[in-house]
C-alpha positions as semicolon CSV with decimal commas, in nm:
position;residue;x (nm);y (nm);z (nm)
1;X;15,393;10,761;9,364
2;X;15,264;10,426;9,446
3;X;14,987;10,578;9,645
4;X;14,847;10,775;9,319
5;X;14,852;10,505;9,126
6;X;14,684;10,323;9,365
7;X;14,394;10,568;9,339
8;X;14,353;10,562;8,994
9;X;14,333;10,249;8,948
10;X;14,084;10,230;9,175
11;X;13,907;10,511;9,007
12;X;13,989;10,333;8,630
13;X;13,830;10,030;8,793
14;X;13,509;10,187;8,886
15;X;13,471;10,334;8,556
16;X;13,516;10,045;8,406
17;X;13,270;9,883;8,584
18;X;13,003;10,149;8,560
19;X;13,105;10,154;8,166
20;X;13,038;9,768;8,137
21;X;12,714;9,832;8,332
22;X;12,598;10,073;8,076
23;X;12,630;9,785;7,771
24;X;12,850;10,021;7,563
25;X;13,023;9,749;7,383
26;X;12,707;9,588;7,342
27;X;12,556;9,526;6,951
28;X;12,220;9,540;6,953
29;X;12,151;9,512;6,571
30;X;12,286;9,165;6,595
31;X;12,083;9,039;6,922
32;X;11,730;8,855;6,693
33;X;11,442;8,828;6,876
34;X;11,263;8,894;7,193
35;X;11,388;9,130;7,484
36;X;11,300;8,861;7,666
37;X;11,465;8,625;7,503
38;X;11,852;8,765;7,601
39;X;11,764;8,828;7,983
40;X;12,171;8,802;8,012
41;X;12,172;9,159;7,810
42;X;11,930;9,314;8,015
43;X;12,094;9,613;8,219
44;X;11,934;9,759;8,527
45;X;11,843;10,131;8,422
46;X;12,072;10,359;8,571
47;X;11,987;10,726;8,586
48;X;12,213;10,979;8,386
49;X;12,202;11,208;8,696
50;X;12,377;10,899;8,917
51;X;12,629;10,851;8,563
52;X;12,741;11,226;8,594
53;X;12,784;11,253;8,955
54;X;13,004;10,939;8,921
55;X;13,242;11,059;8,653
56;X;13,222;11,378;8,848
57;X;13,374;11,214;9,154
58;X;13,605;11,045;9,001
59;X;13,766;11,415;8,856
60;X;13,739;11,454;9,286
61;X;13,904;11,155;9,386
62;X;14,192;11,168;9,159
63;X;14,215;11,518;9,280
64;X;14,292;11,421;9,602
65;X;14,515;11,166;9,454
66;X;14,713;11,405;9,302
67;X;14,761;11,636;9,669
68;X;14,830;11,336;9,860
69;X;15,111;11,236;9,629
70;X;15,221;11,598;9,675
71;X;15,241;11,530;10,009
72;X;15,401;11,196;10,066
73;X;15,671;11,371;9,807
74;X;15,702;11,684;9,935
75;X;15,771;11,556;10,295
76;X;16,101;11,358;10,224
77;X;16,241;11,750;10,218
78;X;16,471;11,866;10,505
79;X;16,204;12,169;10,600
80;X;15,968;11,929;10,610
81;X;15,840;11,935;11,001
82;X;15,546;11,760;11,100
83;X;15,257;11,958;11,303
84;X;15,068;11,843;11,587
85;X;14,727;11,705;11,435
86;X;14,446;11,877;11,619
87;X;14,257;11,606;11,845
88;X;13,937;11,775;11,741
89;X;13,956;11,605;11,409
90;X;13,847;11,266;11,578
91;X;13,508;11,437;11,625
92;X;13,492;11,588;11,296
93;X;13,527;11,248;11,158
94;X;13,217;11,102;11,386
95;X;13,053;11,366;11,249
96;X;13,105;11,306;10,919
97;X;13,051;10,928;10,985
98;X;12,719;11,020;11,113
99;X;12,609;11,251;10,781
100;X;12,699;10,953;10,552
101;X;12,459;10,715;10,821
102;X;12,204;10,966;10,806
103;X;12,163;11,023;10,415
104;X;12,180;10,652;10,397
105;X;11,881;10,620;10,622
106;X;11,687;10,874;10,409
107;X;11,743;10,649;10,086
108;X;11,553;10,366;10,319
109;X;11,262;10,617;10,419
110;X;11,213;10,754;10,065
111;X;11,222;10,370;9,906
112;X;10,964;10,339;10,188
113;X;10,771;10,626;10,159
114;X;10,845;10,733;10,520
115;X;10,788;11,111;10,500
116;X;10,835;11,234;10,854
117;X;11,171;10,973;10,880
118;X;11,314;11,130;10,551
119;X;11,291;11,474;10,652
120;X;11,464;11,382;10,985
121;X;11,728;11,214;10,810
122;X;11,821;11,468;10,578
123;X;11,804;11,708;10,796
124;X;12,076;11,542;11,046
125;X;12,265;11,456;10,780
126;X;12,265;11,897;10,700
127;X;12,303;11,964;11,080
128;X;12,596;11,651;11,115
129;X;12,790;11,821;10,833
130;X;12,786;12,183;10,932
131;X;12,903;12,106;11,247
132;X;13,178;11,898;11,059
133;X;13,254;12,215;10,861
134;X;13,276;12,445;11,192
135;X;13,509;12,183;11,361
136;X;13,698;12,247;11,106
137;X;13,706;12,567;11,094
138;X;13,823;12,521;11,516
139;X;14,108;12,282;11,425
140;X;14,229;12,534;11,188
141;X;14,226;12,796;11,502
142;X;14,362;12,585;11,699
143;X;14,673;12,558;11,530
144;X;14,675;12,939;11,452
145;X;14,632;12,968;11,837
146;X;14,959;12,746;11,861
147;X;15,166;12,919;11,624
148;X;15,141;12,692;11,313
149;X;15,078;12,914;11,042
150;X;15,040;12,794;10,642
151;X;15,368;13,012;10,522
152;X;15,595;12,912;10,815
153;X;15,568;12,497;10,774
154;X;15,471;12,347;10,421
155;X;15,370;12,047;10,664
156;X;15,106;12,307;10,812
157;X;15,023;12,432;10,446
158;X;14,924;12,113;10,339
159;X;14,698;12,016;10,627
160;X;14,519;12,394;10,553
161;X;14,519;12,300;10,151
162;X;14,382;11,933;10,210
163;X;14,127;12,018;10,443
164;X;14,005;12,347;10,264
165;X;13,950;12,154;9,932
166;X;13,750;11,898;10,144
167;X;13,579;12,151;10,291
168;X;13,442;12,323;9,967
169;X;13,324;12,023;9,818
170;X;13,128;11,964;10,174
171;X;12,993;12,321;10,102
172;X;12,909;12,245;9,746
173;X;12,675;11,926;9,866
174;X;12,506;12,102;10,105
175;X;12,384;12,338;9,847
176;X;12,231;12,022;9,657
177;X;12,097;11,855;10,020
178;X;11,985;12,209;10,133
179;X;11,756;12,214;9,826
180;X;11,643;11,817;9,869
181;X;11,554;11,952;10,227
182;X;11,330;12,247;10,139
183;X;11,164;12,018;9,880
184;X;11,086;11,768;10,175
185;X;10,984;11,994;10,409
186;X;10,727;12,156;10,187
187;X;10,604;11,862;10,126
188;X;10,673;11,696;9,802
189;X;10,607;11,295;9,781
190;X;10,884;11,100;9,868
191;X;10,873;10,949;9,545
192;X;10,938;11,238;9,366
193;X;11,259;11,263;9,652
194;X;11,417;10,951;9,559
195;X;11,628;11,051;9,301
196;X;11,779;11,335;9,506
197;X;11,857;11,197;9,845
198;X;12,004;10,922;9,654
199;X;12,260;11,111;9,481
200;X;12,330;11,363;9,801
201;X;12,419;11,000;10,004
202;X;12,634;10,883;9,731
203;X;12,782;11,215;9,732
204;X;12,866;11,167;10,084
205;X;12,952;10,848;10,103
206;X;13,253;10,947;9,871
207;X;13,355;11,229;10,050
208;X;13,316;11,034;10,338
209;X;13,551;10,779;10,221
210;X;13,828;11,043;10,085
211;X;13,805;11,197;10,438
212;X;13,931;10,926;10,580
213;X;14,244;10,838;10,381
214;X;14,288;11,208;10,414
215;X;14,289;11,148;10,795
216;X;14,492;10,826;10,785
217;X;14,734;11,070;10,582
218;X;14,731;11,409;10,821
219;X;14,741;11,112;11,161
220;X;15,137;10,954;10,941
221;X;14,921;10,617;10,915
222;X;14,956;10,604;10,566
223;X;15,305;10,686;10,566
224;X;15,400;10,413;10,835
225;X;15,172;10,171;10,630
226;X;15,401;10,268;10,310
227;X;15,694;10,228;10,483
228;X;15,573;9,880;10,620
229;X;15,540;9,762;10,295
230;X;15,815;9,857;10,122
231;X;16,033;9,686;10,406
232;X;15,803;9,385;10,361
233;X;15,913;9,414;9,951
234;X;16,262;9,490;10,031
């Protein structure tokens, strides 16, 4: 429980944040004078598209808020018996790692206006993340090879639910950085690219970041952390 509420407060915090950015509470029928003259009221412009990706992964993260609580709660049960974590995840996580470090280096180039770099960049960032997506798919037939199947263990079921749902919202960006792709290898100004690649990395950055406490949970990190804690509280 203490883990979910963890997450949303992060999640509340954020909001908030983004919320306070957008001068909501602000009154401007009461602010005389210049624009100039309240440079303290002045928010930076923030695009609508980067607003509704932001409240959309928010819905995500408290998502996987909710499934992780699942898990720390369903795993106190007697039936509960922990699988053997295929090693092949370390690599899926490098190359996840190196997606997030790759859209992140197209941002620079399209700032820049560095056409050949940006098309590089989003295209390893494509190629980084399907091979994510297919080591995936080889952990998961790796424990089918081993006999750990999702209705024998609800340990196993888990690891197949957590890493499916991260797995279709991997699939969903690349649909969005497929399309920023064609655009930039047909052509288009990077200028006119900006927008896009910017919300694919932030995208990814996300993921990337849910990924991990999704590993730290499937490695029994998190759980030892927990446990470390509430002995430090006790």
């Amino acid at each position: 429980m203490s883990v979910i509420l963890v997450f949303l407060a992060l999640i509340t915090a954020i909001a908030g944040w983004w919320l306070s950015r957008q001068r909501l509470m602000s009154k401007p029928w009461l602010e005389v004078g210049p624009v100039t003259a309240f440079p303290e009221t002045e928010a930076p412009i923030m695009h609508p598209a980067k607003i509704g990706l932001g409240v959309f992964l928010a819905v995500v993260g408290a998502l996987f808020a909710l499934m992780i609580s699942a898990y720390f709660m369903r795993m106190v049960y007697a039936d509960w018996q922990a699988a053997p974590v295929p090693q092949l995840l370390w690599l899926n996580t490098a190359m996840l790692v190196l997606a997030s470090v790759a859209l992140q280096c197209a941002v620079v180039a399209a700032h820049k206006g560095q056409r050949d770099n940006l098309r590089l960049a989003l295209l390893a960032g494509a190629l980084t993340s399907t091979v994510f997506l297919g080591g995936q798919l080889l952990a998961w037939r790796d424990l089918a090879a081993q006999g750990y199947f999702a209705t024998e263990n609800p340990a196993v079921s888990f690891f197949y639910l957590i890493t499916a749902m991260h797995g279709l919202h991997i699939i969903g960006g690349l649909v969005a950085l497929g399309r920023t792709n064609v655009r930039a290898w047909r052509g288009e100004s990077s200028a006119h690219l900006v927008l896009s690649t910017e919300l694919c990395a932030m995208y990814w950055h996300v993921l990337l970041i849910v990924w991990l406490v999704l590993f730290a949970v499937l490695m029994g990190w998190a759980a030892d952390f927990i446990d470390i804690c509430r002995r430090l509280l006790s």
